[in-house]
PDB file of N, CA, C and O in Angstrom, chain B, residues numbered from 101:
ATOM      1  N   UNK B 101      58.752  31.633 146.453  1.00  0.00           N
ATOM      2  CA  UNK B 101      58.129  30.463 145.890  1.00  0.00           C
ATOM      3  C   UNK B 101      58.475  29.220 146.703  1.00  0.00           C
ATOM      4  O   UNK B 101      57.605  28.375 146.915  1.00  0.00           O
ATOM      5  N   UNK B 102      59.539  29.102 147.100  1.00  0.00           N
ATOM      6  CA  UNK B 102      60.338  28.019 147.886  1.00  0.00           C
ATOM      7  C   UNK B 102      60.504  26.910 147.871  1.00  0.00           C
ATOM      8  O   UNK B 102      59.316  26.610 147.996  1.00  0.00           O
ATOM      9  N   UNK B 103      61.150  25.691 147.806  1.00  0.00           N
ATOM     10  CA  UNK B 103      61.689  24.800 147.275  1.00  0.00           C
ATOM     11  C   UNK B 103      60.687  24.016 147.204  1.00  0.00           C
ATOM     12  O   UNK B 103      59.698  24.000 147.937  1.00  0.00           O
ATOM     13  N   UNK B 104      61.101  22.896 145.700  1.00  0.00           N
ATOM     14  CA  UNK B 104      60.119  22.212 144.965  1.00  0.00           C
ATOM     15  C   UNK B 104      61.371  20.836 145.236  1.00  0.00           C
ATOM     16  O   UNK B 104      62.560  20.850 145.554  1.00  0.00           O
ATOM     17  N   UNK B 105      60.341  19.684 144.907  1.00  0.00           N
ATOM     18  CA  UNK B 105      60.850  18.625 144.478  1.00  0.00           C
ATOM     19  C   UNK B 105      60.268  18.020 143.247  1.00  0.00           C
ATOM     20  O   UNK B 105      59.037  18.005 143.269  1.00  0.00           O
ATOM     21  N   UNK B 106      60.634  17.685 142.537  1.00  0.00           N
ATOM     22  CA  UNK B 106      60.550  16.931 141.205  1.00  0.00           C
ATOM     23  C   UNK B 106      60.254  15.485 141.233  1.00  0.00           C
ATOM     24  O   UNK B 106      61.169  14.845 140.716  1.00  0.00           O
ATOM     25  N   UNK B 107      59.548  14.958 141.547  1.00  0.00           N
ATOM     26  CA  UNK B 107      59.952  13.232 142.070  1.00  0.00           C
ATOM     27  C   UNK B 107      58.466  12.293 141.257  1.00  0.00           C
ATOM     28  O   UNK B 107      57.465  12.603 140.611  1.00  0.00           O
ATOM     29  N   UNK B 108      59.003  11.234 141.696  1.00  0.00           N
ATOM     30  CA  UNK B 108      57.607  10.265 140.518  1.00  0.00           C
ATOM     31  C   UNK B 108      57.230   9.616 141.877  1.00  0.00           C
ATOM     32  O   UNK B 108      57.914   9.277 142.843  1.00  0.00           O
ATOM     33  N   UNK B 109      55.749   9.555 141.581  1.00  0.00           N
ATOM     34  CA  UNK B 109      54.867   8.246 142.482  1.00  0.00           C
ATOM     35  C   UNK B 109      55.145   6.866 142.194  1.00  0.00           C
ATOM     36  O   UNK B 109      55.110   5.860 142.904  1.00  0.00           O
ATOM     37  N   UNK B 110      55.463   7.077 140.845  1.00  0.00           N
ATOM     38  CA  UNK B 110      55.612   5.254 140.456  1.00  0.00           C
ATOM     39  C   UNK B 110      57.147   5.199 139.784  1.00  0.00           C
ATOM     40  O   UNK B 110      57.803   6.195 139.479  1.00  0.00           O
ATOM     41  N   UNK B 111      57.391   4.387 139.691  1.00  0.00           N
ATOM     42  CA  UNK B 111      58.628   4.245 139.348  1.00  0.00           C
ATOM     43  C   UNK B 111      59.264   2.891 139.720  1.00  0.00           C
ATOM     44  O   UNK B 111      59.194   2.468 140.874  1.00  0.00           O
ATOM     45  N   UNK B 112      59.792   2.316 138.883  1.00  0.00           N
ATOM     46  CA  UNK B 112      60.286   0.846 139.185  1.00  0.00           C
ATOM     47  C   UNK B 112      61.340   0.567 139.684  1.00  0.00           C
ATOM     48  O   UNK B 112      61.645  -0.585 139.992  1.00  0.00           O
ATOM     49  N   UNK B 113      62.527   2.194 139.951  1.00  0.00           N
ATOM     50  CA  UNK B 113      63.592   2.125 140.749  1.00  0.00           C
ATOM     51  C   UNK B 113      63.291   2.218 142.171  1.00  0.00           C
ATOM     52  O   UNK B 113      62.461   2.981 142.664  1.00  0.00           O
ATOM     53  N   UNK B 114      63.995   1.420 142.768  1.00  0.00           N
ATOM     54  CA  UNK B 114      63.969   1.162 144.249  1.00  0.00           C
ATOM     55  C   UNK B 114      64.675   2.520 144.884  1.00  0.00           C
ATOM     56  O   UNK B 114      64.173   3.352 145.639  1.00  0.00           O
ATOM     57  N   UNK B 115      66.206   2.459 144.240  1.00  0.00           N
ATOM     58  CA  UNK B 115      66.726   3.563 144.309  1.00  0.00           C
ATOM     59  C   UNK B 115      66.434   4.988 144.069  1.00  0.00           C
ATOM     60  O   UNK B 115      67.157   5.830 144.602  1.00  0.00           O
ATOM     61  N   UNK B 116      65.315   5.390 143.220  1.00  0.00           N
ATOM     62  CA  UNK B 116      64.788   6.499 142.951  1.00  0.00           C
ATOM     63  C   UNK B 116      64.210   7.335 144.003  1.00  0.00           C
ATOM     64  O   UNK B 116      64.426   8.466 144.438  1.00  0.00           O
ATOM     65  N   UNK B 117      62.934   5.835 144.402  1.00  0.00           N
ATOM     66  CA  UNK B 117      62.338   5.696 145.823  1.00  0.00           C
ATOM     67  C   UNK B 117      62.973   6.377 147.248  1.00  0.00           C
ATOM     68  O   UNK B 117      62.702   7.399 147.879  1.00  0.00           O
ATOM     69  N   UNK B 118      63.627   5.647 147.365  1.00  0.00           N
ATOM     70  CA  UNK B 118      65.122   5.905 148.688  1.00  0.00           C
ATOM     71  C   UNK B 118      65.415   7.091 148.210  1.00  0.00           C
ATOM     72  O   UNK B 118      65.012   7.944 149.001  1.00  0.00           O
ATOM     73  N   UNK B 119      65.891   7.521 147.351  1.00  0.00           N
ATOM     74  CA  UNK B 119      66.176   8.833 147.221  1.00  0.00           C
ATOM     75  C   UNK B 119      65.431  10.207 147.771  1.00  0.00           C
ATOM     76  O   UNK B 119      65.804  11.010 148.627  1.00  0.00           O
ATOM     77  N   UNK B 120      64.212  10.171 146.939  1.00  0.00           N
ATOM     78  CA  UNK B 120      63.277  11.052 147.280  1.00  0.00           C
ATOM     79  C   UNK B 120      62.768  10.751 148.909  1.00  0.00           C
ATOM     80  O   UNK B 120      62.572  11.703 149.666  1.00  0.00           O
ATOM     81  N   UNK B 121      62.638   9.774 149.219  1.00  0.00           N
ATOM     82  CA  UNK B 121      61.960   9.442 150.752  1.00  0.00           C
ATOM     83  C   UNK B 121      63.564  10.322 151.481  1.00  0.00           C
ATOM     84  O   UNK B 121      63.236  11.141 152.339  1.00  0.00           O
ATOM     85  N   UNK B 122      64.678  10.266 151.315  1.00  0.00           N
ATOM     86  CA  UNK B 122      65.684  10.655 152.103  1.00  0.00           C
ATOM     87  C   UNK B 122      65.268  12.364 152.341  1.00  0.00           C
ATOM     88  O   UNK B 122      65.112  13.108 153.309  1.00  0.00           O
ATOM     89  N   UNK B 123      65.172  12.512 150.289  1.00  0.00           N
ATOM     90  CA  UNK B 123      65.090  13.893 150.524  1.00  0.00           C
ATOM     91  C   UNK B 123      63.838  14.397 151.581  1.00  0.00           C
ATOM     92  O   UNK B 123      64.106  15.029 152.603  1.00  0.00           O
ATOM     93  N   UNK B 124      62.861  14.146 151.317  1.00  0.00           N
ATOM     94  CA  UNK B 124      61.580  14.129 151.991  1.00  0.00           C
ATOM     95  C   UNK B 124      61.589  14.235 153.453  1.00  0.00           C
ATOM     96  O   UNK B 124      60.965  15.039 154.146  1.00  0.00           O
ATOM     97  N   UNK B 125      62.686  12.956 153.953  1.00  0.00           N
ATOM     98  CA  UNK B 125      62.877  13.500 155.460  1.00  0.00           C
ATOM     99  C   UNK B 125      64.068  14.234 156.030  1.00  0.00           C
ATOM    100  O   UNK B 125      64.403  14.443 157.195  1.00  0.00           O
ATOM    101  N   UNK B 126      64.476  14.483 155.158  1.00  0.00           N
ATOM    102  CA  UNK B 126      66.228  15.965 155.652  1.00  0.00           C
ATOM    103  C   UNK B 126      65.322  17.179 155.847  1.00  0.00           C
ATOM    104  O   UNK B 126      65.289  18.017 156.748  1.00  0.00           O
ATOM    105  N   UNK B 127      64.368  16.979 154.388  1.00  0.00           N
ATOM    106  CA  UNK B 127      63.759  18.232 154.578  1.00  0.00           C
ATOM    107  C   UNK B 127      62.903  18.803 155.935  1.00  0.00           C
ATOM    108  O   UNK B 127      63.150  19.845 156.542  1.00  0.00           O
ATOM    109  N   UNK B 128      61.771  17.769 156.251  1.00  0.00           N
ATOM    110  CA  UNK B 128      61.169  17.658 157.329  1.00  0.00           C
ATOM    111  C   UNK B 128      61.856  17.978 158.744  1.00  0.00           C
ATOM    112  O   UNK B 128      61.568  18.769 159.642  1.00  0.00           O
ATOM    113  N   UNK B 129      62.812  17.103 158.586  1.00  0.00           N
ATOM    114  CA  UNK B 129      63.400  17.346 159.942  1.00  0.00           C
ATOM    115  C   UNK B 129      63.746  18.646 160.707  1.00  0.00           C
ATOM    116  O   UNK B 129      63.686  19.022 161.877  1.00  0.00           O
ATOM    117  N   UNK B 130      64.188  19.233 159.357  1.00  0.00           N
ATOM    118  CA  UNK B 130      64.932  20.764 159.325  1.00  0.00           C
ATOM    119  C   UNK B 130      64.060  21.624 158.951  1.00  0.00           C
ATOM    120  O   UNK B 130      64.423  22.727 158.541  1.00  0.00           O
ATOM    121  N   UNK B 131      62.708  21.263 159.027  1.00  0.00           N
ATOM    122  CA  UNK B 131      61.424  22.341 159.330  1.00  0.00           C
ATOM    123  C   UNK B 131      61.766  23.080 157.642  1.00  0.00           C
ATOM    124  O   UNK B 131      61.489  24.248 157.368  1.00  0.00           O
ATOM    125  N   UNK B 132      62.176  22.452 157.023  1.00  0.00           N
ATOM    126  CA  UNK B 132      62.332  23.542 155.797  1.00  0.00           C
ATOM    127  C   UNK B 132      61.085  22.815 154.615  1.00  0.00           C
ATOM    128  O   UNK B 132      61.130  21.626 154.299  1.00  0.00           O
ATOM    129  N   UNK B 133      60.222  23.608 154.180  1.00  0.00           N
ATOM    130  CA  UNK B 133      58.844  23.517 153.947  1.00  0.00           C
ATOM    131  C   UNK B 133      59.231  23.353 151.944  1.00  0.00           C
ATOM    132  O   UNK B 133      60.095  23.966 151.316  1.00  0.00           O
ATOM    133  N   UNK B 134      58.432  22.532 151.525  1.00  0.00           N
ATOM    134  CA  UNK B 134      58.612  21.989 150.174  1.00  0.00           C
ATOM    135  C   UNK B 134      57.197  21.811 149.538  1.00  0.00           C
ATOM    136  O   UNK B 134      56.104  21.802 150.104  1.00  0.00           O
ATOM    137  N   UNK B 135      57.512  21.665 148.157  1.00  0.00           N
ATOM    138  CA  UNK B 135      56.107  21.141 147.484  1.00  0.00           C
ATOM    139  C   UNK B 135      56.735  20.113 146.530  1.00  0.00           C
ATOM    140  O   UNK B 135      57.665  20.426 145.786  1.00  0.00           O
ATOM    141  N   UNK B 136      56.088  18.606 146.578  1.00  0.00           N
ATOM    142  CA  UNK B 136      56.335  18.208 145.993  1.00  0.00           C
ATOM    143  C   UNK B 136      55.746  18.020 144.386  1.00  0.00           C
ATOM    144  O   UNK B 136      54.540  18.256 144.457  1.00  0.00           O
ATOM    145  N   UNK B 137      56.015  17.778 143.349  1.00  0.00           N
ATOM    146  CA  UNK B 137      55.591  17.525 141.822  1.00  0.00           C
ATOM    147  C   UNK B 137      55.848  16.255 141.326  1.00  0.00           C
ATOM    148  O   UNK B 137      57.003  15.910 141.076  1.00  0.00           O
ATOM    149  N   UNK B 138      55.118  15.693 141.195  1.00  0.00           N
ATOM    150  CA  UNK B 138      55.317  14.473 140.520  1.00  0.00           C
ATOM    151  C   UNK B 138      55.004  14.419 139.598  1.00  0.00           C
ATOM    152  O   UNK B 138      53.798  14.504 139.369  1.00  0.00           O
ATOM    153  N   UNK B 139      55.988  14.239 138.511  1.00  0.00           N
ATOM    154  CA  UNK B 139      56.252  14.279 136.741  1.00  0.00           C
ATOM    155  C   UNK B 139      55.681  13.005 136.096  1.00  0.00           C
ATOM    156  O   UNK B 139      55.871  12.760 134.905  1.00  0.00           O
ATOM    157  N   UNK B 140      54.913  12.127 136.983  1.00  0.00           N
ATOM    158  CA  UNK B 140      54.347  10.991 136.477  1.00  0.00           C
ATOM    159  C   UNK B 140      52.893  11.454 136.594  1.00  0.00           C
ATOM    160  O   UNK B 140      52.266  10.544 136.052  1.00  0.00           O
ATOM    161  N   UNK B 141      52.226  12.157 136.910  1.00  0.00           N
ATOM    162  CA  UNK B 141      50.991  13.070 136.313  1.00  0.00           C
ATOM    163  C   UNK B 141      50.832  13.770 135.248  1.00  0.00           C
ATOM    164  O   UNK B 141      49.733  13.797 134.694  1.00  0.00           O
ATOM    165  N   UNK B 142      51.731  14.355 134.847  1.00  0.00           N
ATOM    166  CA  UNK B 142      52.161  15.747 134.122  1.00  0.00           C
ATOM    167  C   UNK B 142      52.969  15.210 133.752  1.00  0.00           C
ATOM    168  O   UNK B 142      53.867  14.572 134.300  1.00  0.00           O
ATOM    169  N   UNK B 143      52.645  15.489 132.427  1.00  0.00           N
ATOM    170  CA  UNK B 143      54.111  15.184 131.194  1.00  0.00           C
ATOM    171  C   UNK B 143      54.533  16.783 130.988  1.00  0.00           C
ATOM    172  O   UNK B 143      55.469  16.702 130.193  1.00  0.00           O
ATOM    173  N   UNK B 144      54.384  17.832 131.212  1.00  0.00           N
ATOM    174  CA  UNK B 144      54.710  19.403 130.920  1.00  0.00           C
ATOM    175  C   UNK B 144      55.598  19.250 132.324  1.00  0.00           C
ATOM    176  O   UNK B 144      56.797  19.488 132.183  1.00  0.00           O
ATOM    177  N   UNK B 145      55.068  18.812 133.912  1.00  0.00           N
ATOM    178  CA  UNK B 145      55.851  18.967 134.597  1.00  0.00           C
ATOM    179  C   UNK B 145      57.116  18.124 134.388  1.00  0.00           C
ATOM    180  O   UNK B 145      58.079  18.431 135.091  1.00  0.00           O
ATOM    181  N   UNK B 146      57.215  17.401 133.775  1.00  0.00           N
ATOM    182  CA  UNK B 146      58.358  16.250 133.656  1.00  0.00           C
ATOM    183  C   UNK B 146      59.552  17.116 132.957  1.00  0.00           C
ATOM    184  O   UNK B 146      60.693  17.204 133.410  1.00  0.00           O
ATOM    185  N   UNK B 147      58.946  17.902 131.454  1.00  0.00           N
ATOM    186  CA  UNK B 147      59.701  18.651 130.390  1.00  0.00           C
ATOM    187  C   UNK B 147      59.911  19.664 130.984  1.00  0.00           C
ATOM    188  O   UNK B 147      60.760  20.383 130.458  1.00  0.00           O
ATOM    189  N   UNK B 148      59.339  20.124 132.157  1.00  0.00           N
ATOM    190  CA  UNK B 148      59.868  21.661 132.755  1.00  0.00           C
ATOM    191  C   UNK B 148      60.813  21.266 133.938  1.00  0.00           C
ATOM    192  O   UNK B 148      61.307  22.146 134.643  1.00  0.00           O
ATOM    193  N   UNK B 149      60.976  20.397 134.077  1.00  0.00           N
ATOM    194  CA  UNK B 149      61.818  19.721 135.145  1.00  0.00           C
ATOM    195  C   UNK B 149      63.357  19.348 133.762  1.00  0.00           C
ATOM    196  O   UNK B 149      64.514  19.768 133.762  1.00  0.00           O
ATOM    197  N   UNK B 150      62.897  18.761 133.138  1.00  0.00           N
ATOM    198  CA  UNK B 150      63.942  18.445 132.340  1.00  0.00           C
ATOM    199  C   UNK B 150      64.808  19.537 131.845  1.00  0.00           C
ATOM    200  O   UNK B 150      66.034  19.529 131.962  1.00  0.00           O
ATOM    201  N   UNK B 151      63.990  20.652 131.183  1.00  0.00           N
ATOM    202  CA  UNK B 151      64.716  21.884 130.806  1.00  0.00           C
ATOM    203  C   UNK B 151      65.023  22.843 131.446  1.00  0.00           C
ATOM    204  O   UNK B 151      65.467  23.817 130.837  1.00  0.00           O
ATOM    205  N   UNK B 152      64.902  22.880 132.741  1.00  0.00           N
ATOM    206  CA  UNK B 152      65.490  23.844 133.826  1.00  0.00           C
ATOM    207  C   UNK B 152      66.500  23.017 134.107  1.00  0.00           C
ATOM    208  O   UNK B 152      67.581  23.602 134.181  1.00  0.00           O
ATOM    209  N   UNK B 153      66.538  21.699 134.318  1.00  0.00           N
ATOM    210  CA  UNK B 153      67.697  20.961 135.019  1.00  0.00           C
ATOM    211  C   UNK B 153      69.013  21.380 133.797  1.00  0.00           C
ATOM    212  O   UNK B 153      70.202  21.633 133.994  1.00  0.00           O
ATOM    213  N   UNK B 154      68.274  21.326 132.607  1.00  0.00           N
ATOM    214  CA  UNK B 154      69.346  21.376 131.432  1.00  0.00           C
ATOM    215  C   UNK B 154      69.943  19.856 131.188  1.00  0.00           C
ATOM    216  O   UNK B 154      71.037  19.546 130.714  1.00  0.00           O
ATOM    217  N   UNK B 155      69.070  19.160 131.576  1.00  0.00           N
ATOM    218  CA  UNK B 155      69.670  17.638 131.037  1.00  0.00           C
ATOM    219  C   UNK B 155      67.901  17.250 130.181  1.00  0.00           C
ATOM    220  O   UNK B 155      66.779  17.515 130.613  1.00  0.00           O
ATOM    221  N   UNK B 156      68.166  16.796 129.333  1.00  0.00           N
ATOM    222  CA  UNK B 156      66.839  16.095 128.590  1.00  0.00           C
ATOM    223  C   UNK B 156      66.887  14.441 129.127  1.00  0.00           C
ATOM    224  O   UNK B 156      65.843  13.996 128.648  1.00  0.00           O
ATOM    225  N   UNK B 157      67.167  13.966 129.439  1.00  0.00           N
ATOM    226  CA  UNK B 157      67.056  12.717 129.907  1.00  0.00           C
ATOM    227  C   UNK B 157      66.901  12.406 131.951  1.00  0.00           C
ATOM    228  O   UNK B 157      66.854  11.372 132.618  1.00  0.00           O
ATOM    229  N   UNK B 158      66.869  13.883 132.320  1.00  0.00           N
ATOM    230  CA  UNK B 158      66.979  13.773 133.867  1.00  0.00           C
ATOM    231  C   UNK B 158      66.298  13.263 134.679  1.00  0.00           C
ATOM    232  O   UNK B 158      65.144  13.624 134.446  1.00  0.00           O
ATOM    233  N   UNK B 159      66.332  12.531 135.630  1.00  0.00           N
ATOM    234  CA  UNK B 159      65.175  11.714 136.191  1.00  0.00           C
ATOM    235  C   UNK B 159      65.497  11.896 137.544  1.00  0.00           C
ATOM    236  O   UNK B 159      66.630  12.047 138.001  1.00  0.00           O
ATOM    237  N   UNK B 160      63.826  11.859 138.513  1.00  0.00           N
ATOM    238  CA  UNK B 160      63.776  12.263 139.279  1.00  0.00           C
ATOM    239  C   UNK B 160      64.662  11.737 140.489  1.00  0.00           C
ATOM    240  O   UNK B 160      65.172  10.683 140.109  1.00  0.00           O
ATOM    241  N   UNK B 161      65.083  12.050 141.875  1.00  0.00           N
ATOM    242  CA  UNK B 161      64.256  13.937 142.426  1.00  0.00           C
ATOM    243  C   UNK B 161      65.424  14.709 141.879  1.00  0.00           C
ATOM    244  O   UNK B 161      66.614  14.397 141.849  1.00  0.00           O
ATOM    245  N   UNK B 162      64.707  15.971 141.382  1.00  0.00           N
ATOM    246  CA  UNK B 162      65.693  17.543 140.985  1.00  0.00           C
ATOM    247  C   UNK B 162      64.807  18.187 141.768  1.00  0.00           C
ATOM    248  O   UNK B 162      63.605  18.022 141.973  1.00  0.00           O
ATOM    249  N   UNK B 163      65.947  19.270 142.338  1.00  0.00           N
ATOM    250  CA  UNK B 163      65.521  19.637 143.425  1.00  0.00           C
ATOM    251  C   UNK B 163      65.886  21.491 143.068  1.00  0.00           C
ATOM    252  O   UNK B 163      67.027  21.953 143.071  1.00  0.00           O
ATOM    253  N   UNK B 164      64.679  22.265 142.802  1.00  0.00           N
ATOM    254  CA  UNK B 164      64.213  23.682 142.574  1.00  0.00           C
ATOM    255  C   UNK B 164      64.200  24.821 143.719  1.00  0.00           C
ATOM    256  O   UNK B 164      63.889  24.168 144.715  1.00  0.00           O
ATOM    257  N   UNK B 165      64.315  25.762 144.008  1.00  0.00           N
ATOM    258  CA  UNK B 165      64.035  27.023 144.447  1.00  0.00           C
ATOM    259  C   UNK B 165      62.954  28.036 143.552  1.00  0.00           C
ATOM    260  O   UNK B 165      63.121  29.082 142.924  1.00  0.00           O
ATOM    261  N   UNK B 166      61.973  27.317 143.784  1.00  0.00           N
ATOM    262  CA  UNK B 166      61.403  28.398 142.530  1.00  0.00           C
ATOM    263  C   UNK B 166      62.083  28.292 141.133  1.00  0.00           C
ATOM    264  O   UNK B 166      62.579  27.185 140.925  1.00  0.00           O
ATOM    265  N   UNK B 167      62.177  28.944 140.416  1.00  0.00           N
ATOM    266  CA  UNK B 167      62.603  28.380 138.941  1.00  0.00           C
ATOM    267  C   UNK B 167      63.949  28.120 139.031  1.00  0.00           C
ATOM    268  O   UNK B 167      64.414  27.639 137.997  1.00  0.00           O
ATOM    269  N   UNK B 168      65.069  28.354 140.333  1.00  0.00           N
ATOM    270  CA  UNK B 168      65.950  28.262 140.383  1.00  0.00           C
ATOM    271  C   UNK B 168      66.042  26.778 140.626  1.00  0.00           C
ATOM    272  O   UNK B 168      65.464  26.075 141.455  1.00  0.00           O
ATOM    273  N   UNK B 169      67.134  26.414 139.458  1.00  0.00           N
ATOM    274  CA  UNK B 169      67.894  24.850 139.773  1.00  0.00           C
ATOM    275  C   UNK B 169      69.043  24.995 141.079  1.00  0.00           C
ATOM    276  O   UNK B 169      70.031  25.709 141.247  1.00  0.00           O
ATOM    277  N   UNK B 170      68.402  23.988 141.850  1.00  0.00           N
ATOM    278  CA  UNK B 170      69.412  23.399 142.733  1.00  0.00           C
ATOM    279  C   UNK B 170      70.364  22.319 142.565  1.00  0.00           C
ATOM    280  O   UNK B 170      71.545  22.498 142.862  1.00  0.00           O
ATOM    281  N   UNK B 171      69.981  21.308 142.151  1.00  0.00           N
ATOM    282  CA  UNK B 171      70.953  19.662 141.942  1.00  0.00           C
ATOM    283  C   UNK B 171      69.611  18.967 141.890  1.00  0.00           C
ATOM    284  O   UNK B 171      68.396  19.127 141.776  1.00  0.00           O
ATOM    285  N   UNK B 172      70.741  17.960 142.069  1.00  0.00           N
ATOM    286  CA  UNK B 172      69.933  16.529 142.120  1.00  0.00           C
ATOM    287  C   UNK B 172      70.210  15.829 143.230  1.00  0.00           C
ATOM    288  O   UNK B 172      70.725  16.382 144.201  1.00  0.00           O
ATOM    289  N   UNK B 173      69.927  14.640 143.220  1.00  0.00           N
ATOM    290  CA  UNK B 173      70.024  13.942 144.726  1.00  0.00           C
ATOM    291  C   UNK B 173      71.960  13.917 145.017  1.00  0.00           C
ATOM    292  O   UNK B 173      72.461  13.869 146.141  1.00  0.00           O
ATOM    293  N   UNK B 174      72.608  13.954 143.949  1.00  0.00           N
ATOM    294  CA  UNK B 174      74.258  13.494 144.511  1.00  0.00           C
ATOM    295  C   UNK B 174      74.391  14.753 145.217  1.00  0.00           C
ATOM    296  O   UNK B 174      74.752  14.812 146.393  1.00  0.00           O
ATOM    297  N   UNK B 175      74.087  15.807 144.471  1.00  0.00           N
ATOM    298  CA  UNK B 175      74.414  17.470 145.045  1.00  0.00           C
ATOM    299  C   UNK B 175      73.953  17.267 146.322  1.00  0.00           C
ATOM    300  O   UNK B 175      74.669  17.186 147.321  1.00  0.00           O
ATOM    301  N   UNK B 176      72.434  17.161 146.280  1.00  0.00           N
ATOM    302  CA  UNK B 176      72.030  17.092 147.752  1.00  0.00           C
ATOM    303  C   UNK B 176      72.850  16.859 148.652  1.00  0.00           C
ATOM    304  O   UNK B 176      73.301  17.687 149.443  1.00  0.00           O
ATOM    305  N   UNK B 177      73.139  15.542 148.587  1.00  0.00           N
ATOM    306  CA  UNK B 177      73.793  14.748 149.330  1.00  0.00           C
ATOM    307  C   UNK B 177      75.323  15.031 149.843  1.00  0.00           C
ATOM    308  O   UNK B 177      75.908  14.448 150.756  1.00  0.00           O
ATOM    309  N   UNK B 178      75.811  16.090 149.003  1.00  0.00           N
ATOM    310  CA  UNK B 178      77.359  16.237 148.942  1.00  0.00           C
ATOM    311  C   UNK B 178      76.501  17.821 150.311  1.00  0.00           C
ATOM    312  O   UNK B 178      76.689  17.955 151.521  1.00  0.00           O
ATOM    313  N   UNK B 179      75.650  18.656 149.364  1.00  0.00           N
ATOM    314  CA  UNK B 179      75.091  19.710 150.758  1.00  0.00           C
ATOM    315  C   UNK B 179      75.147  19.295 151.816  1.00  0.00           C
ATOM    316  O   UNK B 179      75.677  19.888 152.755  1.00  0.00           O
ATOM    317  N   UNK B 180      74.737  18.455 151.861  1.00  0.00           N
ATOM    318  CA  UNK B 180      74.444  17.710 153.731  1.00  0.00           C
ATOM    319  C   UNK B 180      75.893  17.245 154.412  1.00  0.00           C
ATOM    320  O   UNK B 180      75.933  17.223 155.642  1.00  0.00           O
ATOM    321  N   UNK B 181      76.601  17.024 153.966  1.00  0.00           N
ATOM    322  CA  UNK B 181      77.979  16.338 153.837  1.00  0.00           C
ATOM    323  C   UNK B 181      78.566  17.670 154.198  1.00  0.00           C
ATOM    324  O   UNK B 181      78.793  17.978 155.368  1.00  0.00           O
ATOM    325  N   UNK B 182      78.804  18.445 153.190  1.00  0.00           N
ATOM    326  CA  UNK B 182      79.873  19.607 153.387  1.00  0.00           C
ATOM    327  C   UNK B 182      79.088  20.398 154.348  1.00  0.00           C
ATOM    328  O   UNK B 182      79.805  21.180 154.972  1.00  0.00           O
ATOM    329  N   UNK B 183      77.529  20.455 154.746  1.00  0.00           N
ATOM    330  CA  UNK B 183      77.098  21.207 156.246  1.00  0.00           C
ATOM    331  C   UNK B 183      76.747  22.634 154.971  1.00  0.00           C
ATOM    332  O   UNK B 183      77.223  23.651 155.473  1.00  0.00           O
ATOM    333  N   UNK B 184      76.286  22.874 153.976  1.00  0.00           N
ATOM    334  CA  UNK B 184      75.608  23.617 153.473  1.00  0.00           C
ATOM    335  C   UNK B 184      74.443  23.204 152.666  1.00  0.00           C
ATOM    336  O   UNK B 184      74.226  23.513 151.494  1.00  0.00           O
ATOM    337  N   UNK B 185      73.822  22.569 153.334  1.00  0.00           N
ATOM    338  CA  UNK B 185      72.037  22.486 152.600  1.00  0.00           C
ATOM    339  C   UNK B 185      71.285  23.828 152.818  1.00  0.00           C
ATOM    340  O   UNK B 185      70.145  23.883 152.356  1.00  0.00           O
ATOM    341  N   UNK B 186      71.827  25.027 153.529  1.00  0.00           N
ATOM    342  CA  UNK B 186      70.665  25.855 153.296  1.00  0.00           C
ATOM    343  C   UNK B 186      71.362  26.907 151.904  1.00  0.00           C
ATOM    344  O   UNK B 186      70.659  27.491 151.080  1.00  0.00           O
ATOM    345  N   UNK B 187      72.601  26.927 151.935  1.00  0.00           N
ATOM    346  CA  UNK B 187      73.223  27.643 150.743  1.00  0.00           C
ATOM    347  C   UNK B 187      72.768  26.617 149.429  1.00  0.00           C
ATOM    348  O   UNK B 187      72.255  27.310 148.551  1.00  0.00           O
ATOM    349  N   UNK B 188      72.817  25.149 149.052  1.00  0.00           N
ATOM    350  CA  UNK B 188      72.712  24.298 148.145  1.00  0.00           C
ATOM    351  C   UNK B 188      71.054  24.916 147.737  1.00  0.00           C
ATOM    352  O   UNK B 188      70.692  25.149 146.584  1.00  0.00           O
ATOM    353  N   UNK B 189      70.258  25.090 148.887  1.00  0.00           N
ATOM    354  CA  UNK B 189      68.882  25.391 148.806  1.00  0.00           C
ATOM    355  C   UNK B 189      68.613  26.198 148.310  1.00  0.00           C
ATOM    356  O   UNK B 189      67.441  26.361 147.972  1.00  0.00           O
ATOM    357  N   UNK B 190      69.539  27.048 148.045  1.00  0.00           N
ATOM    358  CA  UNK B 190      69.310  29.032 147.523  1.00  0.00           C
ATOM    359  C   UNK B 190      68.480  29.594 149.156  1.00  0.00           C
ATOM    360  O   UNK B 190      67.632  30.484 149.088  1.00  0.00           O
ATOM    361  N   UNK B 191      68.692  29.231 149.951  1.00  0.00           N
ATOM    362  CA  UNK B 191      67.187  29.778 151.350  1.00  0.00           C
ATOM    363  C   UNK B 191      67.934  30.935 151.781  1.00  0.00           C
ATOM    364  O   UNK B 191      67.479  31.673 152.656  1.00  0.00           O
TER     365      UNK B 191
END
């Protein structure tokens, strides 16, 4: 199925923004292929994002393997750091 992102088009955080654009280009760079979802279309994608993450209040980017939960942007970020984003990825 291979990795999803969870992320909003609109959104009034700046920081949300930056986030997802980071994720967006780690991913790119590293040729590792994504689909993004944006939960500000879809209110079902928002609640299926919410209840896989296992937080009801979670806000975007959460970052999927197919139905498998990965993290969120701190995880990400700690992956890239410790030099395992393709293990963090499930790939």
């Amino acid at each position: 199925m291979g990795v999803t992102i969870y992320m909003a088009s609109v959104s009034s955080s700046l920081e949300v923004k930056k986030n997802q654009e980071r994720i967006f280009s780690v991913l790119s760079s590293k040729k590792i292929p994504f689909k993004a979802v944006d939960i500000t279309q879809n209110s079902e994608d928002k609640d299926f994002m919410r209840k896989k993450a296992g937080n009801p209040k979670a806000l975007p980017p959460q970052i999927f393997n197919g139905d498998a939960y990965c993290g969120d942007f701190a995880a990400f970020e700690e992956a890239i750091e410790m030099e395992k984003l393709e293990q963090f990825l499930k790939l």
